[in-house]
VOGU-3710 file (C-alpha; in Angstrom, 3 decimals, decimal comma):
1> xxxxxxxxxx> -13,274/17,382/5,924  -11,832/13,958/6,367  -14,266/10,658/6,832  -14,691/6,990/5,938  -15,984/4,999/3,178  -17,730/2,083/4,497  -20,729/-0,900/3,256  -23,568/-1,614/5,324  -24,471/-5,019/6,489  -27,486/-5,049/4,239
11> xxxxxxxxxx> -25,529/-3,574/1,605  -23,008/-5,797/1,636  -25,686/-8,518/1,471  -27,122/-7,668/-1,537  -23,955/-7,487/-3,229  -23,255/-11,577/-2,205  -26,809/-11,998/-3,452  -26,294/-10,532/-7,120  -22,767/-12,144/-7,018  -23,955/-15,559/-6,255
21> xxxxxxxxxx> -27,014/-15,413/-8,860  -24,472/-14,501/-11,654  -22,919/-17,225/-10,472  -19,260/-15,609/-9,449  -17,256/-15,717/-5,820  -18,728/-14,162/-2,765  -16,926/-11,517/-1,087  -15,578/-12,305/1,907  -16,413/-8,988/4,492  -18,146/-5,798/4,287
31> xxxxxxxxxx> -14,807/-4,157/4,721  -12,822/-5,881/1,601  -15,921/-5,577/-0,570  -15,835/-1,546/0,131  -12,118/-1,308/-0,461  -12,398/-3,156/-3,619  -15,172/-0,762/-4,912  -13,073/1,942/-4,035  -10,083/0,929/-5,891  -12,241/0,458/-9,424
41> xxxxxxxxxx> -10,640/2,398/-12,122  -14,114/2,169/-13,696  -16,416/4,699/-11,921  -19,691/3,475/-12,584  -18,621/-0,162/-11,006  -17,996/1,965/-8,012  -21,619/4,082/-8,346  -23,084/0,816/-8,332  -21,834/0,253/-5,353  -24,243/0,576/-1,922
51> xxxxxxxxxx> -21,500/2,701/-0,650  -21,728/4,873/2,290  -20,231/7,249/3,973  -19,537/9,011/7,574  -17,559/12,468/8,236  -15,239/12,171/11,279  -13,171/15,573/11,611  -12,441/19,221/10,094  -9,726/18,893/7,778  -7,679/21,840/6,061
61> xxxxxxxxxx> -9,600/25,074/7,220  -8,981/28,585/7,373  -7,550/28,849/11,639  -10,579/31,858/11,774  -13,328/29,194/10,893  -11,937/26,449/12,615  -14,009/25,005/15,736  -12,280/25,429/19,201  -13,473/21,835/19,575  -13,747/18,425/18,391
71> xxxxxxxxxx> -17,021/18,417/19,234  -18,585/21,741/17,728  -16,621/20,598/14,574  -19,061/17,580/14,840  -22,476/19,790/15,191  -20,981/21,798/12,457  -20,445/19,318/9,770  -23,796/17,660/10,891  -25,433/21,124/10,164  -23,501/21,338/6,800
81> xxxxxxxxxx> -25,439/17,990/5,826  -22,898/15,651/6,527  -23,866/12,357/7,756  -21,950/11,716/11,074  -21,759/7,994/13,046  -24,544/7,686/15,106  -24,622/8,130/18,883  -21,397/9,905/19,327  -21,120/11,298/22,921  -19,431/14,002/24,958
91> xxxxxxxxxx> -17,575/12,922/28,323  -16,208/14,819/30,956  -14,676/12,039/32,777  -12,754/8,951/31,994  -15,282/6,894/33,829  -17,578/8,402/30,991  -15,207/7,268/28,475  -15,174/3,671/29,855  -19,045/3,479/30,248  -19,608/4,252/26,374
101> xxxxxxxxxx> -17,112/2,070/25,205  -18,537/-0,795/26,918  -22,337/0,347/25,854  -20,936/0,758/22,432  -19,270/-3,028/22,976  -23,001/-4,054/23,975  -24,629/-2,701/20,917  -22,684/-3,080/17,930  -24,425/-6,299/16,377  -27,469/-4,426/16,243
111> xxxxxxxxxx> -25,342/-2,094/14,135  -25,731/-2,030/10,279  -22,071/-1,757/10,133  -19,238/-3,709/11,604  -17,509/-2,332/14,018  -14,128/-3,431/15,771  -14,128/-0,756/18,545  -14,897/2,866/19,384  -12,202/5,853/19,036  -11,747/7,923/22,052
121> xxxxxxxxxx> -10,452/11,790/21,017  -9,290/14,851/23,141  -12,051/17,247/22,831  -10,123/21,035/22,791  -8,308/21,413/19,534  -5,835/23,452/20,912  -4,664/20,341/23,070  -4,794/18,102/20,159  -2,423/20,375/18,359  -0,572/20,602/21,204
131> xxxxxxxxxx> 0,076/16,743/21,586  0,723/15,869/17,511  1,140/13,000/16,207  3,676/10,256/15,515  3,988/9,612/11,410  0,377/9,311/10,891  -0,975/8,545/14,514  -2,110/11,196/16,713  -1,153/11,403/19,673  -4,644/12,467/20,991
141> xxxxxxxxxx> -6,799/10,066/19,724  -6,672/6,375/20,920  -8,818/3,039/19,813  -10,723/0,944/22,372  -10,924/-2,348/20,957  -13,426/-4,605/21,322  -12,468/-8,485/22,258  -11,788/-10,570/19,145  -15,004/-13,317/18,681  -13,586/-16,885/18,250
151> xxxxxxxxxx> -14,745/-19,950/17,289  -13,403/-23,971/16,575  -13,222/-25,936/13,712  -11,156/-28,059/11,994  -8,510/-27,187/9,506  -8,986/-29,710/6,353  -6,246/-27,945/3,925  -4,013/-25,393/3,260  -3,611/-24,154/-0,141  -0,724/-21,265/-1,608
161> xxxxxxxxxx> -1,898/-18,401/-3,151  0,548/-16,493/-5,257  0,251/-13,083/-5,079  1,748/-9,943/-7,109  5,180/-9,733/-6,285  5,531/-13,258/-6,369  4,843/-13,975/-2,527  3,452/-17,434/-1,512  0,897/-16,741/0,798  -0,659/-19,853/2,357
171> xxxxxxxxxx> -4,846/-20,028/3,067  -6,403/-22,329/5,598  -9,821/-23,565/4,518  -11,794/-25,076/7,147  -15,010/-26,634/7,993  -17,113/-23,517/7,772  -17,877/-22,025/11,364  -20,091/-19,334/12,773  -17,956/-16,558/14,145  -20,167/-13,564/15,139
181> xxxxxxxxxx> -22,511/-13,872/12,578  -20,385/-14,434/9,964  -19,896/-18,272/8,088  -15,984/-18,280/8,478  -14,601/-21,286/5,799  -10,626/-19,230/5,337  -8,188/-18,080/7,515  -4,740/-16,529/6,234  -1,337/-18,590/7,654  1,117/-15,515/6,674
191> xxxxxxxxxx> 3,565/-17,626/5,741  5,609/-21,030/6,713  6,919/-19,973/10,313  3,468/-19,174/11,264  2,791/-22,640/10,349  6,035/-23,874/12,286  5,073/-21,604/15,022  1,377/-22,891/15,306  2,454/-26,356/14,831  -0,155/-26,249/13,009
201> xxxxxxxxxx> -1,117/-30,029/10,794  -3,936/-31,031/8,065  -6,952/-32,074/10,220  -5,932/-30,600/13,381  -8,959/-28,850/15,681  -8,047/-24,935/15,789  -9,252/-21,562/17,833  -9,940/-18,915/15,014  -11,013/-15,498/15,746  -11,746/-12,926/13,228
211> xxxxxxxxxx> -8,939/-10,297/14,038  -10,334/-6,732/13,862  -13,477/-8,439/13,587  -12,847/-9,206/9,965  -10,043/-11,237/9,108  -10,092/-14,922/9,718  -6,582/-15,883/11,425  -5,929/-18,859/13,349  -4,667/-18,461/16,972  -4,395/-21,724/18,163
221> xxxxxxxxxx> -4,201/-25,278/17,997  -5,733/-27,750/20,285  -3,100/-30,894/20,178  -5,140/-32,189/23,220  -7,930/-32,919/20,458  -5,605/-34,914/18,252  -5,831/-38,468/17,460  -3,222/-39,558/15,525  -5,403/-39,021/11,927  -3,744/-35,730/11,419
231> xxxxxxxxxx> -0,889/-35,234/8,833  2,409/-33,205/8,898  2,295/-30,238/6,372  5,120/-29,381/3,927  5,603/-25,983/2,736  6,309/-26,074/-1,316  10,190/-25,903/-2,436  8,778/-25,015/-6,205  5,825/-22,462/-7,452  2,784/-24,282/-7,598
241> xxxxxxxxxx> 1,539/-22,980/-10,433  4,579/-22,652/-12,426  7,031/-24,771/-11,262  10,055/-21,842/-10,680  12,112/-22,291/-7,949  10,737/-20,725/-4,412  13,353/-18,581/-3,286  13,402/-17,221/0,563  15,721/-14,663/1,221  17,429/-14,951/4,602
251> xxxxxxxxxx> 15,913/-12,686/7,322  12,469/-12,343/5,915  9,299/-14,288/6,850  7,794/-14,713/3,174  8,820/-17,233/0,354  9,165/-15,870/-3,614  8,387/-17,209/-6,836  10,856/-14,848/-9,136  9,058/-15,247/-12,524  7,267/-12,029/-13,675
261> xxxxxxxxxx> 5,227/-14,729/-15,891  4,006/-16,718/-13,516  0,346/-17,354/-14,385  -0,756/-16,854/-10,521  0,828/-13,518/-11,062  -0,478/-12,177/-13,927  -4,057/-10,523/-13,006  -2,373/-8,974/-9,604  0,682/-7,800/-12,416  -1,358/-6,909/-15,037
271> xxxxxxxxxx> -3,856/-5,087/-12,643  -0,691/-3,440/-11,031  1,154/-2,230/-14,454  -1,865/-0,391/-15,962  -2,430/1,335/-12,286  -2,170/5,303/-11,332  0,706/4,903/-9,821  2,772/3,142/-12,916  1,574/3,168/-16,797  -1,963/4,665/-15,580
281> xxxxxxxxxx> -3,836/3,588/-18,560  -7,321/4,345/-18,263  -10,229/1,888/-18,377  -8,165/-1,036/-17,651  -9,045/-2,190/-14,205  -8,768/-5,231/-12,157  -12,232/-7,001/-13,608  -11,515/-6,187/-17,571  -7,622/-7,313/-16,839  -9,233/-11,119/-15,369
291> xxxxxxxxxx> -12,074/-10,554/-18,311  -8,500/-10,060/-20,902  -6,948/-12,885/-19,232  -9,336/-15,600/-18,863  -10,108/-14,970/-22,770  -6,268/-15,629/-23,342  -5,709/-12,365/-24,464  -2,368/-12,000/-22,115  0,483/-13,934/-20,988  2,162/-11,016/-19,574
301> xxxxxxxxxx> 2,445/-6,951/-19,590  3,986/-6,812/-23,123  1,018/-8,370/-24,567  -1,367/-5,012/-24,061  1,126/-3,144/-26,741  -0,466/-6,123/-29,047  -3,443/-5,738/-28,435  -3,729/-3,683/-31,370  -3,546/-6,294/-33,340  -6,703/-8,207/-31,421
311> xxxxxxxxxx> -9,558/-5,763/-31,939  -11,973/-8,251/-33,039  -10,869/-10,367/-30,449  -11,816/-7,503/-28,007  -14,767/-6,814/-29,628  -16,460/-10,228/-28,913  -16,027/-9,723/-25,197  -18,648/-8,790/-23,365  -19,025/-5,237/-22,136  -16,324/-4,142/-25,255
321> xxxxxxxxxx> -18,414/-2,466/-28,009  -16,480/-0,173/-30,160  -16,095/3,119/-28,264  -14,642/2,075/-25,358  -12,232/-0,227/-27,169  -10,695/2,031/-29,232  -10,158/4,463/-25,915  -8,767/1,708/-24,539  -5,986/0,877/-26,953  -5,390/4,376/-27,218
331> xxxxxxxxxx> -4,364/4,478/-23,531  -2,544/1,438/-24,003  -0,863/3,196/-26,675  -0,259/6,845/-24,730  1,714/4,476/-22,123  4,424/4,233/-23,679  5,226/7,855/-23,609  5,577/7,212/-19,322  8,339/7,940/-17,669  10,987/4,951/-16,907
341> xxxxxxxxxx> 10,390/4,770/-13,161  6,494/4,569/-13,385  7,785/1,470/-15,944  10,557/0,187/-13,561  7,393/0,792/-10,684  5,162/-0,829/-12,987  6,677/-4,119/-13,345  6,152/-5,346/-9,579  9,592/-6,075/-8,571  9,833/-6,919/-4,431
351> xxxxxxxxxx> 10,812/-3,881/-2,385  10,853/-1,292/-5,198  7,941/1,377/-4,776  7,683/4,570/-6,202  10,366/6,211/-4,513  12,836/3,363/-5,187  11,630/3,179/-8,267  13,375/6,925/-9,065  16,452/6,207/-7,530  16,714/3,312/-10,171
361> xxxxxxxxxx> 15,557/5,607/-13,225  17,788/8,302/-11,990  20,631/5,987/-12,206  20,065/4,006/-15,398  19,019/5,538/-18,822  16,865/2,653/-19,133  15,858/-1,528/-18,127  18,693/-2,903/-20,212  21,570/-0,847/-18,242  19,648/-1,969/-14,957
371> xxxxxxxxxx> 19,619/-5,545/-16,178  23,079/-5,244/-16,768  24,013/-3,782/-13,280  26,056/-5,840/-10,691  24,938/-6,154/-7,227  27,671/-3,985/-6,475  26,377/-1,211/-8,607  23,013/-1,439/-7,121  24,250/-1,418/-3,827  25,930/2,246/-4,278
381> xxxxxxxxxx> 23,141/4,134/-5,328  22,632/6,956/-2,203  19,504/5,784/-0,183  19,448/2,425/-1,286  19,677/-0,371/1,321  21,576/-3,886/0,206  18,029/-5,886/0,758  16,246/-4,338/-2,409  19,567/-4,185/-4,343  19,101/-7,867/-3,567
391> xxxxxxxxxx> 16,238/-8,149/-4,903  16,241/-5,834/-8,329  19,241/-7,866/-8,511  17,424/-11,055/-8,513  14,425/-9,613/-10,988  16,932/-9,062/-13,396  19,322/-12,029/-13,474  15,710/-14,399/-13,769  15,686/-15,430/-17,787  12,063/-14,807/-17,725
401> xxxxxxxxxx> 12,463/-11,252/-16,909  15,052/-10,440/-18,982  12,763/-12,135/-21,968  9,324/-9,597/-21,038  11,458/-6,429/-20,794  13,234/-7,406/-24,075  9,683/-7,752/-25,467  8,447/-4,490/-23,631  11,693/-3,316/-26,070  10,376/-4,830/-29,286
411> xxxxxxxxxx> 6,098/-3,274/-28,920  8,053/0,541/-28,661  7,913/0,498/-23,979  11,156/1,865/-24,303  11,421/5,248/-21,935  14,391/6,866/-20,733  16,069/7,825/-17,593  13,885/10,576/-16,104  16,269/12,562/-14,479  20,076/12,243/-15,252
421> xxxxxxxxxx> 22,620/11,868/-11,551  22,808/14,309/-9,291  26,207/16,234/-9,891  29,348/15,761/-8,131  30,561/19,588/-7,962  27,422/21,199/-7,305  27,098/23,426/-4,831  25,091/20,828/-2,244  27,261/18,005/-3,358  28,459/15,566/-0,385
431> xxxxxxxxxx> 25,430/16,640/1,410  22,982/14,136/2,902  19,223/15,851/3,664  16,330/13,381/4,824  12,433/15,709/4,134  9,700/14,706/6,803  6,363/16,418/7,506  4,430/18,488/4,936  5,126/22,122/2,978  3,559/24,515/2,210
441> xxxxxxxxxx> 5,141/26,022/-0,768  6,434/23,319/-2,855  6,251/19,545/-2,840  8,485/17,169/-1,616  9,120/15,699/-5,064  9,957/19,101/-5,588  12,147/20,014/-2,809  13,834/16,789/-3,695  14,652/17,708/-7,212  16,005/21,104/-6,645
451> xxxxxxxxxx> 18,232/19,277/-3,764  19,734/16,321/-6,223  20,071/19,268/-8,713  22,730/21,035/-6,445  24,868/17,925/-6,143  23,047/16,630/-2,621  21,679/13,568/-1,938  17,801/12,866/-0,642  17,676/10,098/1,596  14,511/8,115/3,340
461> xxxxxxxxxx> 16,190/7,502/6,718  17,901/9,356/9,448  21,643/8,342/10,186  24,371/9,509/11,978  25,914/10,411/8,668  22,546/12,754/7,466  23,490/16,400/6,949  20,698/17,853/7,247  16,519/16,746/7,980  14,078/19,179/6,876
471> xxxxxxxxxx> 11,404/19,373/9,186  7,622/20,502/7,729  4,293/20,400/9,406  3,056/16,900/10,641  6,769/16,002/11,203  6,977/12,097/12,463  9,062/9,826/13,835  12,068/11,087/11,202  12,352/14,475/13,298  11,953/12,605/16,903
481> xxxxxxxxxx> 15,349/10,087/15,317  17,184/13,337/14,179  17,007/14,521/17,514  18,045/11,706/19,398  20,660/11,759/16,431  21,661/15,312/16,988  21,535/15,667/13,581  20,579/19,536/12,186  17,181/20,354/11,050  16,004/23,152/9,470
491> xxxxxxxxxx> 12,284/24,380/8,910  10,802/25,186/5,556  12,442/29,330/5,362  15,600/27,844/6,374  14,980/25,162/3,598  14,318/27,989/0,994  16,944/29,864/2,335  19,392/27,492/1,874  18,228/26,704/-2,005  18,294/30,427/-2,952
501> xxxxxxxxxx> 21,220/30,699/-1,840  22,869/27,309/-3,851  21,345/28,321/-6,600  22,436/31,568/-7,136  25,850/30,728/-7,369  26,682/30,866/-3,456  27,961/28,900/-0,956  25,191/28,320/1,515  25,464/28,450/5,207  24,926/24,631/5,048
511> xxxxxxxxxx> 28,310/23,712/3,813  29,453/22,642/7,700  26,497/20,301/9,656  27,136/22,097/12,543  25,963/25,345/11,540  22,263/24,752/10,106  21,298/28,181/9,038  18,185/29,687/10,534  17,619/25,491/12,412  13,965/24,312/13,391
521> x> 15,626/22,847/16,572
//
């Protein structure tokens, strides 16, 4: 069963209300506030939380049980207990459809929700399988948007914000405005051409509508308004917190401050580093990482392996009796046993995720061979495109970095290689594949690994040069390019197939790309 997370107007409220008598920042929407209780690595913050929640659609069920329609799945889930959105309807026309979107346009501020529009789904299930879906879109669902709600002000200031991976992003505060129902005082700029673009200057009279009906952005100025007060706006050439050089690489919108130290950085890094998805160490959100901070506890990601060596210090915070200290430091501690691409992942650099994030580890037995990697070197690792070489590049020539990972070095973060390179004279070897869409039985971490262990290479995109694309279930735009590609693809038997037939010594079918064995299409 699949549905949304959301916080009710009166909720969200309440929240505002116990924020401002503690005397901390206000949230800004309903919808940020609910994300941001979501992503809490500490549970009970998010139990605390007037969270609520509304079932949309059947997910993974047996085909026997499954509904014949979208809306009998509805009525079921409703009779299993789940709470549904109210006043969801049933058309059999599309002059239906248009008369409840514009009677769900009429109603919605008397909603204890926000709402940006209303979602308008093919009712047989049969058809929706039938139509798909594009990467994550369906193809038989569509969103009727509701007009955006604007208002004018006047911009006084713009200030830069630095965020994570070192992006400037510039804010707008203005006089505060009503803007359907909501005190609007922010709006985001993107970045500098958006200012350029706008021609946007410091005390010039601006449209603003809250996009999505939650994010402040302004759409327009009104030079007719001006009066020769208002002052031209220059984008900074050096971090404004710490000074470093703003670097914008050519072709991209956003400008970079390249030190991993940079104190703007460091909650947004520190927060980052000790996530799920790289060192994963337990009970150190995003509020006990500011809480570490703002007590001058760190100065960057090398300082949690010391810690150690700061109980008391911990101790006197608030919220940090024994117990959960000593489980903290103890997950601090079991980090360093993580693999080095949840490290590489860890440390924020632009353009490396997860999956670039392998390629790297599989390629160097750890950060000091990356750091001492040319861009050439970078540049000729299979699947890796010359924009992030670029930028790992960058990460590593910047002193600073090179300082923090020779510290990570000296506290014991010192993990190897996770995988060594894919052979040359493996069975596979020469052989592009690209995996889209789901299977069934095995992962596509996994099907990737058995692939690079026969010599092959595991791509993200479809060229003219793939081999072969491996097609599963919810297949996306990578299938639709490898046909208009004529590239092979081959389902999930064909898949297996082909692996149990490399790996027991064979040659497999594969070896020529014009004769996929057992092909999807």
């Amino acid at each position: 069963m699949r549905g949304e997370v959301f916080l009710p107007r009166s909720g969200f409220a309440a929240i505002n209300e116990k924020q401002a008598e503690a005397g901390k920042p206000l949230y800004a929407n309903p919808r940020n506030a609910a994300a941001g209780s979501l992503r809490q690595l500490d549970p009970g913050i998010t139990a605390a939380r007037p969270l609520r929640f509304f079932a949309y659609q059947v997910g993974s069920i047996e085909r026997a049980l499954a509904p014949r329609a979208h809306w009998d799945a509805l009525r079921w889930l409703k009779a299993l207990g789940f709470p549904l959105s109210p006043d969801s309807a049933l058309c059999a026309t599309l002059d239906e459809v248009w008369e409840r979107c514009r009677w769900w346009q009429e109603r919605r501020d008397a909603l204890d929700f926000e709402i940006d529009g209303a979602v308008v789904k093919v009712n047989q299930t049969g058809l929706q399988e039938e139509l798909g879906q594009v990467a994550r879109e369906p193809r038989w669902a569509i969103a009727f948007k509701f007009p955006a709600v604007q208002g004018v002000t006047r911009l006084d200031r713009i200030e830069i914000n630095v965020g994570r991976t070192g992006a400037l992003n510039p804010l707008a505060f203005l006089d505060p405005v009503q803007i359907g129902g909501v005190t609007v005082g922010r709006a985001t700029l993107h970045n500098e051409d958006q200012i350029r673009r706008l021609d946007l200057k410091l005390g010039d009279w601006v449209v603003v509508e809250r996009r999505g009906d939650v994010i402040p952005q302004i759409v327009k100025v009104l030079a007719e308004r001006r009066d020769g007060s208002e002052r031209e706006y220059h984008f900074p050439t050096s971090c404004p917190t710490c000074g470093s050089t703003v670097e914008r690489v050519a072709g991209e919108a956003m400008s970079y401050c390249t030190n991993a130290s940079c104190p703007a950085q460091l909650k947004e890094r520190l927060a980052h580093f000790a996530g799920r998805g790289a060192m994963d160490i337990e009970g150190l959100g995003a509020e006990r990482v500011a809480q570490f901070v703002d007590a001058g506890l760190l100065g960057d990601v090398a300082d949690l392996y010391l810690l150690h060596e700061r109980r008391d210090a911990l101790l006197a915070l608030e919220r940090m009796a024994e117990k959960n200290t000593d489980n903290l430091l103890r997950a601090i501690e079991a980090s360093k046993g993580r693999p080095l691409a949840r490290l590489i992942f860890g440390l924020g650099i632009r353009h490396v995720g997860e999956r670039n994030a392998g390629l790297l580890a599989g390629r160097f037995a750890s950060l000091e061979e990356l750091c001492r990697a040319s861009l050439e070197d970078l540049v000729a690792i299979p699947g890796f495109g010359a924009i992030v070489a670029q930028s790992v590049y960058d990460f590593c020539q910047e002193g600073r970095n090179q300082a923090l990972i020779a510290k990570l070095a000296a506290v014991g973060v010192r993990p190897e290689g996770g995988r060594p390179p894919a052979p040359t004279d493996g069975p596979l070897a020469g052989k592009s594949f690209v995996l889209t869409g789901r299977l069934d039985s095995l992962t596509r971490g996994e099907a990737t690994a058995r692939l690079q262990a026969l010599g092959a290479t595991v791509a993200a995109t479809v060229t003219k040069k793939t081999d072969y694309v491996v097609v599963g279930e919810d297949a996306g735009s990578k299938a639709e390019r490898a046909a208009a590609l004529k590239r092979p693809t081959l389902d999930e038997p064909a898949l297996l197939a082909l692996l149990a037939e490399a790996e027991g010594g064979g040659t497999p079918g594969a070896a020529s790309p014009d004769e996929a064995p057992v092909p999807a299409s």
